[in-house]
N, C-alpha and C positions, 0 to 999 in steps of 0.2 A: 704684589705683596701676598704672603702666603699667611696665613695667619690657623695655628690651632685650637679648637675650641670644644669641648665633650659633647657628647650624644643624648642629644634628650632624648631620641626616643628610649637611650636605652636608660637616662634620670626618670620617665615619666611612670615605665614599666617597673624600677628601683621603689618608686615610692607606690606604687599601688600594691604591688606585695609586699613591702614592710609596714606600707601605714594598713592597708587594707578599704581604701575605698576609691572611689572615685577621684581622677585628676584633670581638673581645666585648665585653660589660659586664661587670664585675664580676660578675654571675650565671649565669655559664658554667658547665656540667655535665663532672662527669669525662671522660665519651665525648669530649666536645673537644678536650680536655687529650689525650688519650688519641692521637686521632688526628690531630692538628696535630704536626709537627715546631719547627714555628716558629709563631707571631700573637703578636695584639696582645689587650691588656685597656686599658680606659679607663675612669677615675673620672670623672664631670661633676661630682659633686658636691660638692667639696673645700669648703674652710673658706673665709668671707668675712670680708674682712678693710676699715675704712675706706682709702678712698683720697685725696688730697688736696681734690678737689674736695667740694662742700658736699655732690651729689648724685650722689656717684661710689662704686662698691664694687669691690673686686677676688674673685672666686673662682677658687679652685684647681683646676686640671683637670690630672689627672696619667693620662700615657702608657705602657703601660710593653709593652716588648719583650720575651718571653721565647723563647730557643731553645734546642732537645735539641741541635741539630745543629752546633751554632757558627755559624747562617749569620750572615750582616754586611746592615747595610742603612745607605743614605745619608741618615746624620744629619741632615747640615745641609740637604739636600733635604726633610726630613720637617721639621725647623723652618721654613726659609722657607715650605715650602707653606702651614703651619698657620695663618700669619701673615696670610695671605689670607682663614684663616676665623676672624679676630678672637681669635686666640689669640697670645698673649703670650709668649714662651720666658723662662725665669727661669734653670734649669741641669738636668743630668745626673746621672743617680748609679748606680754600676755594681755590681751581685752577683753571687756564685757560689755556687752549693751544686748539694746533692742533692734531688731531686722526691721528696716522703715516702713513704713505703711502698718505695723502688725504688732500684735501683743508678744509676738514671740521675741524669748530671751535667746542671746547665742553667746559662746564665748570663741576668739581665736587663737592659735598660738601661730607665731609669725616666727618664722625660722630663717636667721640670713645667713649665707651663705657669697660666700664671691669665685669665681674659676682666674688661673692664673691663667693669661692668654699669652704666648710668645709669638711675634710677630717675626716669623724669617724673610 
């Protein structure tokens, strides 16, 4: 089975120069947490789902931004870029709370995204 699927390293280097900060995997260590004001975390692995074609799938790759600091970054810049590395924008979804253990406020924005995969 031959299956194609985009380049993260060349998603991971897309989103640090249009978001402008740091970007994890899911398996980020506190110290990061720790010493980041602001990055990004990124799931590849999301759920696949059939797509219309016979030999078509979609999976989910979800974004998300979290900041101590309030900073802001260009949404729609970080979508269109994405789009170039064969990622798909679906919609947005926005939180607020508090970082556990800590008084600090944060807020996220959670960006999903899915890649069409064709399987030859």
């Amino acid at each position: 089975m031959n299956l194609r699927v985009f380049d993260l390293e060349k998603v991971i280097k897309t989103i640090e120069a249009v978001g402008g900060y740091q970007v994890f995997g899911t398996d980020m260590k506190k110290d990061e947490v720790d010493s980041n004001e602001s990055f990004f975390i990124y799931y590849d692995k999301g759920p696949i789902t059939k797509a219309d074609g016979s030999n078509q799938y979609l999976r989910d790759f979800i974004l998300m931004f979290i900041t101590k600091e309030n900073a802001e970054i260009d949404e729609f810049g970080l979508i269109l870029a994405l789009q170039k590395c064969r990622l798909r924008f679906d919609n947005t979804e926005y939180d607020y709370g508090r970082i556990a253990d800590t008084e600090r406020e944060a807020r996220m924005t959670t960006f999903n995204f899915h890649q069409a995969l064709v399987v030859c």
